[in-house]
Backbone as a chain_set.jsonl record, in Angstrom:
{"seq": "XXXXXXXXXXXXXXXXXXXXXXXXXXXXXXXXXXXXXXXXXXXXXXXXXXXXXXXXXXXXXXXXXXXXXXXXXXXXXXXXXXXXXXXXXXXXXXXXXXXXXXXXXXXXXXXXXXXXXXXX", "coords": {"N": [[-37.343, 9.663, 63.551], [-36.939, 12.282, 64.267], [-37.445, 13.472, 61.877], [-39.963, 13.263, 61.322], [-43.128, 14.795, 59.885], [-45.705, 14.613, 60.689], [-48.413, 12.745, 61.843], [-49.628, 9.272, 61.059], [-52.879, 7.888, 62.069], [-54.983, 5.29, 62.038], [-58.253, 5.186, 60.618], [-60.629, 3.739, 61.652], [-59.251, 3.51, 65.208], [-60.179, 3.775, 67.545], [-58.484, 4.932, 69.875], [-57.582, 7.233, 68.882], [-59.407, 8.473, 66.937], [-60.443, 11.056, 67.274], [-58.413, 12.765, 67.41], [-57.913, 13.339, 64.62], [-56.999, 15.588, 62.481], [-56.275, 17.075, 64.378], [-53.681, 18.762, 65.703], [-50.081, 17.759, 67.001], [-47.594, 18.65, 69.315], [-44.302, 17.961, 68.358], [-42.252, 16.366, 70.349], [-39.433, 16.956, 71.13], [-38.657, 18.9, 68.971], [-39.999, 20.64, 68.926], [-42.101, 21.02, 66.956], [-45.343, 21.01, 65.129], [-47.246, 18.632, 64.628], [-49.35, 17.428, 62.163], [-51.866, 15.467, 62.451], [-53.293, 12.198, 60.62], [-55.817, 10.643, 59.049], [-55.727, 7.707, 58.016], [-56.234, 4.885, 56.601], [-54.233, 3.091, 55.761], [-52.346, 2.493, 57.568], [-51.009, 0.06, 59.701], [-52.451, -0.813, 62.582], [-51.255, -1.985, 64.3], [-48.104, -1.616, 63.807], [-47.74, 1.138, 62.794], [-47.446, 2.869, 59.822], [-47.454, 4.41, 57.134], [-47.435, 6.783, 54.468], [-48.464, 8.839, 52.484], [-49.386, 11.203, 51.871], [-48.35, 13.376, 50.212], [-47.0, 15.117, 51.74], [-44.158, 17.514, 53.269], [-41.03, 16.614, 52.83], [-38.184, 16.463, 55.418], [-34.602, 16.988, 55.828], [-32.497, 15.856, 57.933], [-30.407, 14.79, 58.327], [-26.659, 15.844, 57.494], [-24.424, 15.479, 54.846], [-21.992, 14.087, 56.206], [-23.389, 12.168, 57.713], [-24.527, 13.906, 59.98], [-26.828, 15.592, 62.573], [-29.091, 18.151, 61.428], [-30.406, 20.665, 60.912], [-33.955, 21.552, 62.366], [-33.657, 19.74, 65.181], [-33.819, 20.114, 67.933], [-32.294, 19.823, 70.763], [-30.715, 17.934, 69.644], [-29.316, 18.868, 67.336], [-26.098, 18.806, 65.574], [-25.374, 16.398, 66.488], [-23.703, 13.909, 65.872], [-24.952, 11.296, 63.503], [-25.353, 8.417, 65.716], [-24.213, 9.292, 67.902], [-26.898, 10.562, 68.025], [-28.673, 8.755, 68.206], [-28.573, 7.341, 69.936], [-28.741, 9.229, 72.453], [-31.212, 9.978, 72.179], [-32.367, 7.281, 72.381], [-31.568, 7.774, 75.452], [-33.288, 9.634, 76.375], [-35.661, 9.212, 75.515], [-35.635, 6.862, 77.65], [-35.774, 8.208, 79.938], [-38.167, 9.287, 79.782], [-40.367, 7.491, 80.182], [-40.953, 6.017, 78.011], [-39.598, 4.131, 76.946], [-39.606, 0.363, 75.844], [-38.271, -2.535, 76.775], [-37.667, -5.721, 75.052], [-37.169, -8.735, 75.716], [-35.922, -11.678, 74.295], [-35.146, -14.564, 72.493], [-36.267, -15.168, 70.276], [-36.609, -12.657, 68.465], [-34.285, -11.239, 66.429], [-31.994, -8.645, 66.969], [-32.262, -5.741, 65.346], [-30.758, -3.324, 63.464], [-30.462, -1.079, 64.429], [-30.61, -1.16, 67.238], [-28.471, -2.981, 67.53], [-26.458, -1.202, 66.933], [-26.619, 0.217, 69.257], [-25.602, -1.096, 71.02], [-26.944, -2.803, 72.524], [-28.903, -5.61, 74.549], [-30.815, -6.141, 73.89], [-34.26, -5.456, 72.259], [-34.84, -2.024, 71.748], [-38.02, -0.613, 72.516], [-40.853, 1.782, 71.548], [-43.212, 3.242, 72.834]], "CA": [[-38.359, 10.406, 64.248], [-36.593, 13.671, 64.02], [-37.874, 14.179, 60.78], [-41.524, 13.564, 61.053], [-43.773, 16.048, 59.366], [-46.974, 14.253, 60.686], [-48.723, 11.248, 62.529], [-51.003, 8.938, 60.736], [-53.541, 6.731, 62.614], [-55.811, 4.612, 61.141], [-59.864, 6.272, 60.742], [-61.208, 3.229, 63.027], [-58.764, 3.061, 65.519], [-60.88, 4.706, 68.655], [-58.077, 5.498, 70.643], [-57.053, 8.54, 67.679], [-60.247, 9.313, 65.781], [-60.723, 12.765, 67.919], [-57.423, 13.728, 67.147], [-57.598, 13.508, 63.375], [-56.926, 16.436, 61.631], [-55.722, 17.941, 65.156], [-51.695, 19.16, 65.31], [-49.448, 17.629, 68.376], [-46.284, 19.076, 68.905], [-42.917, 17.04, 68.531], [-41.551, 16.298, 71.774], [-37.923, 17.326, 71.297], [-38.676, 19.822, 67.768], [-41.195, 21.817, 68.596], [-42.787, 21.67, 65.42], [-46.377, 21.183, 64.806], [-47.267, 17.45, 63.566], [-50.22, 16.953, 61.713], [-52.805, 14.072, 62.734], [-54.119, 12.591, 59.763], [-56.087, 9.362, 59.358], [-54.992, 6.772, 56.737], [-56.524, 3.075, 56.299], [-52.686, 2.32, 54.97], [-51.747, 2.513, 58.669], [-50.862, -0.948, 60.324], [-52.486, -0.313, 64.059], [-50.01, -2.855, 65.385], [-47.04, -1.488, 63.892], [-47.373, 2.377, 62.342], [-47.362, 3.341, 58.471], [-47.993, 5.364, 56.164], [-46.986, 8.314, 53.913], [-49.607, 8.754, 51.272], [-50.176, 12.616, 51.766], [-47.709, 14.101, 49.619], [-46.339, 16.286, 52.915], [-43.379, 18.009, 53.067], [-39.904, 15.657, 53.769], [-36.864, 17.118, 55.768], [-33.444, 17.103, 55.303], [-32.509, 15.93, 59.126], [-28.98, 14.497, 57.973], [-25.643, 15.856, 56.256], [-23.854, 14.466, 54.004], [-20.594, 13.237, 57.196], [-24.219, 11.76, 59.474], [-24.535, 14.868, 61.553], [-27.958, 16.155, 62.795], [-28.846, 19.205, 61.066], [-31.736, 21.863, 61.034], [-34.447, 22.434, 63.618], [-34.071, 18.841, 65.84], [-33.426, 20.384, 69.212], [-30.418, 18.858, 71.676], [-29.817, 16.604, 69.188], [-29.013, 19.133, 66.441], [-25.245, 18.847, 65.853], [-24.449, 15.341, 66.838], [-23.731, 12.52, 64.765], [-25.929, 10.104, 63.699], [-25.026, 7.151, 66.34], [-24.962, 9.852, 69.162], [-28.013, 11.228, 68.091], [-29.359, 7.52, 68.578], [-28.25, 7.179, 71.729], [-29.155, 10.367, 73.18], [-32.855, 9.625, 72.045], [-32.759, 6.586, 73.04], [-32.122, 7.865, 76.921], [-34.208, 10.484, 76.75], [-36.686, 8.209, 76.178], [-35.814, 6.101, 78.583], [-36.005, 8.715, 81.124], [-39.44, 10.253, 79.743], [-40.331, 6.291, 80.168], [-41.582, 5.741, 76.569], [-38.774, 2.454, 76.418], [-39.747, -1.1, 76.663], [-37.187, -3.322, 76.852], [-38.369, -7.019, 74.732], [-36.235, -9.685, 75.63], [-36.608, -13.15, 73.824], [-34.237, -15.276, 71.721], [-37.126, -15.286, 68.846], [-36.829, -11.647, 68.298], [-33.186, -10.852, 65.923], [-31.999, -7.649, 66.694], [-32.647, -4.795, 64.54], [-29.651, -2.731, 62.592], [-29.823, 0.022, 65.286], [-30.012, -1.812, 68.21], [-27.183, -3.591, 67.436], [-25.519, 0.218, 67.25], [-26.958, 1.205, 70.228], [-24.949, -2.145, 71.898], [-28.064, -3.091, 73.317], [-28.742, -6.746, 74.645], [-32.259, -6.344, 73.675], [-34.55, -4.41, 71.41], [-36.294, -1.373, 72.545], [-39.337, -0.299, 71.999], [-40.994, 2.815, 71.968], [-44.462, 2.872, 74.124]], "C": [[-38.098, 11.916, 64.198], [-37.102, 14.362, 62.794], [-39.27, 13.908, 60.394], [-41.7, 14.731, 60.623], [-45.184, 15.742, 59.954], [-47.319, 13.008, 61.294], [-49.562, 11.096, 61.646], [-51.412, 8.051, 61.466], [-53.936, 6.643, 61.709], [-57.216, 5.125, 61.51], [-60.239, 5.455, 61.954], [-60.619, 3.225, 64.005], [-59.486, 4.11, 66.705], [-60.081, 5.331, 69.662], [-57.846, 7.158, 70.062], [-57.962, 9.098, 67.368], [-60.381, 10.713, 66.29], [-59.861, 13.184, 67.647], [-57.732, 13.654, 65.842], [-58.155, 14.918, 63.518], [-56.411, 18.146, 62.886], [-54.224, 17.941, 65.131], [-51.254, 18.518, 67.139], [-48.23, 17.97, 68.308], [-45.1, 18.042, 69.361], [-42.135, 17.236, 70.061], [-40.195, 16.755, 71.664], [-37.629, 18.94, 70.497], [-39.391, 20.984, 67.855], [-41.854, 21.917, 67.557], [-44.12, 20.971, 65.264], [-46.289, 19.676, 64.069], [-49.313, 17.565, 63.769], [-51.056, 15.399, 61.836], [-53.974, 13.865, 61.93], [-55.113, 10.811, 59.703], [-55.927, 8.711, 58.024], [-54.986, 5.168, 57.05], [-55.347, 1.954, 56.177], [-52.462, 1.831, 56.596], [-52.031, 0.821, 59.184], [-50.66, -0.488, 61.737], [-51.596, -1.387, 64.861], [-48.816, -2.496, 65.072], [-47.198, 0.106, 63.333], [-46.431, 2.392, 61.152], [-47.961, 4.215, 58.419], [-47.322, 6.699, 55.741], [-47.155, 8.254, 52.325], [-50.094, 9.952, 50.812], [-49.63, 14.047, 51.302], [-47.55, 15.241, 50.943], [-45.145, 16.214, 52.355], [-42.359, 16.864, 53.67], [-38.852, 16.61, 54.346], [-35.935, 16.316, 56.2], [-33.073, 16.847, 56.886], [-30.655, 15.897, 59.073], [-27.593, 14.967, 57.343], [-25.1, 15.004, 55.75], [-22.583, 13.998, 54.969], [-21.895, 12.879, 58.411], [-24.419, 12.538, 59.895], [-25.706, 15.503, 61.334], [-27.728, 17.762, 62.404], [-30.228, 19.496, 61.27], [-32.692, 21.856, 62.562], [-34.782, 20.749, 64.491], [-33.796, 19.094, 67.303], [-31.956, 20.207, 69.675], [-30.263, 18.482, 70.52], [-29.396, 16.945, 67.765], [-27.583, 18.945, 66.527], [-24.658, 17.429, 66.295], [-24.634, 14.47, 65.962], [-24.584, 11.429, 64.565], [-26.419, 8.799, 65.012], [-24.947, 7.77, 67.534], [-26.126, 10.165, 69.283], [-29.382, 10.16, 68.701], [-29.706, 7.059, 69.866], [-28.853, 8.104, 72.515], [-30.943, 9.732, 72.958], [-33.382, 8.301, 72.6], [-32.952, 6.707, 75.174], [-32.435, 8.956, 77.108], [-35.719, 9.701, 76.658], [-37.384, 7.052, 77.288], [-36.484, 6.753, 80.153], [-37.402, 9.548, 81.204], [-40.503, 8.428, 79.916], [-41.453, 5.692, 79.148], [-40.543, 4.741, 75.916], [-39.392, 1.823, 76.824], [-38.805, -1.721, 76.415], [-37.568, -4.569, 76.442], [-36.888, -7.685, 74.828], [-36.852, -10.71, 74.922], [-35.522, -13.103, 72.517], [-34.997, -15.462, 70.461], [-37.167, -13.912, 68.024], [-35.282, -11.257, 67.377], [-33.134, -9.263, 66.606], [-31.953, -6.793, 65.557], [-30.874, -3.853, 64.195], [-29.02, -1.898, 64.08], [-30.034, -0.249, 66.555], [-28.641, -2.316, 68.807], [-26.033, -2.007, 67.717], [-25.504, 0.416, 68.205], [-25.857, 0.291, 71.681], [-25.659, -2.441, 72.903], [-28.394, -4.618, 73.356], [-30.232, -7.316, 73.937], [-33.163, -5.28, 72.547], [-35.553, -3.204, 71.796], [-37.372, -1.06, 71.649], [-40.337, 0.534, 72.491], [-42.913, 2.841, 72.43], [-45.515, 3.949, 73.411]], "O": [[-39.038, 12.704, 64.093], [-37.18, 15.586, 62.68], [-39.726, 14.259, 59.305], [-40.899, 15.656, 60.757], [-45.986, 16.65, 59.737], [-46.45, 12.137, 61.261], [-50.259, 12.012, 61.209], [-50.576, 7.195, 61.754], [-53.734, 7.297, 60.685], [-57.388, 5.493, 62.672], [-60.267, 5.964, 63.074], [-61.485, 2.654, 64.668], [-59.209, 5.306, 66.608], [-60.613, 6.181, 70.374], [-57.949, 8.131, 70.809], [-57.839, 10.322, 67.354], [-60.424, 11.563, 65.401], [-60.046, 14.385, 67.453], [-58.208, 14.788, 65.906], [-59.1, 15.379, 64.159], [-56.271, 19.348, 62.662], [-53.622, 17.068, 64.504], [-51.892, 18.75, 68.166], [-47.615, 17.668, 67.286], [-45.014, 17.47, 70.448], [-41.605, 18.22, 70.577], [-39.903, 16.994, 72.836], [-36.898, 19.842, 70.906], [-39.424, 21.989, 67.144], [-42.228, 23.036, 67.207], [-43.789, 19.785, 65.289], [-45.502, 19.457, 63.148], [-50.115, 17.683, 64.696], [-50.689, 14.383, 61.246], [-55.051, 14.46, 61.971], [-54.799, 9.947, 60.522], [-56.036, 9.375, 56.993], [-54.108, 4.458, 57.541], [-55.323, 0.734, 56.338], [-52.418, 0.61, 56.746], [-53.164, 0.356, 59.064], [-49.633, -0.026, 62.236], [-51.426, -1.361, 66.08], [-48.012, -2.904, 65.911], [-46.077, 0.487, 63.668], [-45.229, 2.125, 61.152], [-48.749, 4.787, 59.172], [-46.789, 7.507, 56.502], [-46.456, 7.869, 51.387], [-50.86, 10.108, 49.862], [-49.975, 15.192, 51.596], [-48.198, 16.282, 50.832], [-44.79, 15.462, 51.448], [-42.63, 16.255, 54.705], [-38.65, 17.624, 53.678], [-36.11, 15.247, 56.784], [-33.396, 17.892, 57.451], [-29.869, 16.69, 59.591], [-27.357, 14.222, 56.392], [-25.189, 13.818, 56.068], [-21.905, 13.266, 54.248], [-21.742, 13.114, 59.61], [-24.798, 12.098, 60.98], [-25.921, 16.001, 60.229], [-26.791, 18.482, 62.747], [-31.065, 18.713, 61.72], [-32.193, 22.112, 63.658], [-35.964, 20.408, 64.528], [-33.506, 18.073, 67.926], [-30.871, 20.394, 69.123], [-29.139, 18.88, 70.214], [-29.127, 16.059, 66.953], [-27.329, 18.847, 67.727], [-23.439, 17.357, 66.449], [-25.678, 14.297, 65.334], [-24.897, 10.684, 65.493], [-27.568, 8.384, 65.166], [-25.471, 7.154, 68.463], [-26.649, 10.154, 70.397], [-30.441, 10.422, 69.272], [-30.654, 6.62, 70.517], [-29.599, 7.646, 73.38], [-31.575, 9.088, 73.794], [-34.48, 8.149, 73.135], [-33.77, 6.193, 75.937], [-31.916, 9.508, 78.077], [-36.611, 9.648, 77.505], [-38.485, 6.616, 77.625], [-37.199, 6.264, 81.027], [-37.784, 10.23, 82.155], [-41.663, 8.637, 79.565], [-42.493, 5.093, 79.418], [-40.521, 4.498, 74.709], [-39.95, 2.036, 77.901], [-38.294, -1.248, 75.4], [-38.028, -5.103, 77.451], [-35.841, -7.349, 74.274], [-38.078, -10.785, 74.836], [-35.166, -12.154, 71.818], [-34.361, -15.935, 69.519], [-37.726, -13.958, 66.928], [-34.887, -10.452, 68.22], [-34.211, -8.687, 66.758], [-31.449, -7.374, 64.595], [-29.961, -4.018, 65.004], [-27.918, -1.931, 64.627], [-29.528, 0.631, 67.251], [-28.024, -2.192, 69.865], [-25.103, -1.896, 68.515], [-24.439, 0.889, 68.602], [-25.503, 0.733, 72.773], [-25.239, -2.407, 74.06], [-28.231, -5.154, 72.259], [-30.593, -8.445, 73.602], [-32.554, -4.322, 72.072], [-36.743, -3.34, 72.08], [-37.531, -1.212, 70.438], [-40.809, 0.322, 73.607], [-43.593, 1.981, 71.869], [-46.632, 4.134, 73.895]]}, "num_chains": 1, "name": "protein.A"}
């Protein structure tokens, strides 16, 4: 998430269509994201990157948050995880899915989480 350049919804998706082609700014980055609309987009889960935008460089080469990601410039990958994860918690954009049908996910498992979150 630190290295968005841009949101895409999908054209029908009525909660978005007014924003297309409006800018929202990154909650942590400050930086200007682009709201674009894109058919690719799966409105139950969020795709897409079809619009030749710009990519950034969030990572060095030893994990460690680099360039313009706020707090969380400077810390290592696996803090940087963490930290975002309870800042989210405390801006209350976590859900918490329990259920034995659900595997955890790579970075869950990092985060030493019993469950998988999920961002709102």
């Amino acid at each position: 998430m630190l290295g968005d350049t841009v949101i895409a919804v999908h054209p029908q998706d009525p909660r978005y269509t007014h924003m297309v082609g409006k800018y929202a700014l990154h909650p942590f980055c400050q930086r200007k994201l682009l709201i674009v609309a894109d058919d690719y987009v799966d409105k139950d889960f969020g795709t897409g990157k079809r619009h030749n935008l710009a990519t950034l460089t969030i990572f060095s080469d030893d994990g460690q948050i680099i360039g313009d990601c706020g707090q969380f410039t400077g810390l290592k990958r696996f803090e940087a995880r963490l930290s975002l994860y309870q800042r989210f918690s405390t801006l209350q954009c976590v859900e918490v899915e329990d259920g034995e049908d659900q595997p955890l996910d790579l970075s869950a498992k990092n985060l030493n989480l019993k469950s998988r979150p999920k961002l709102l």
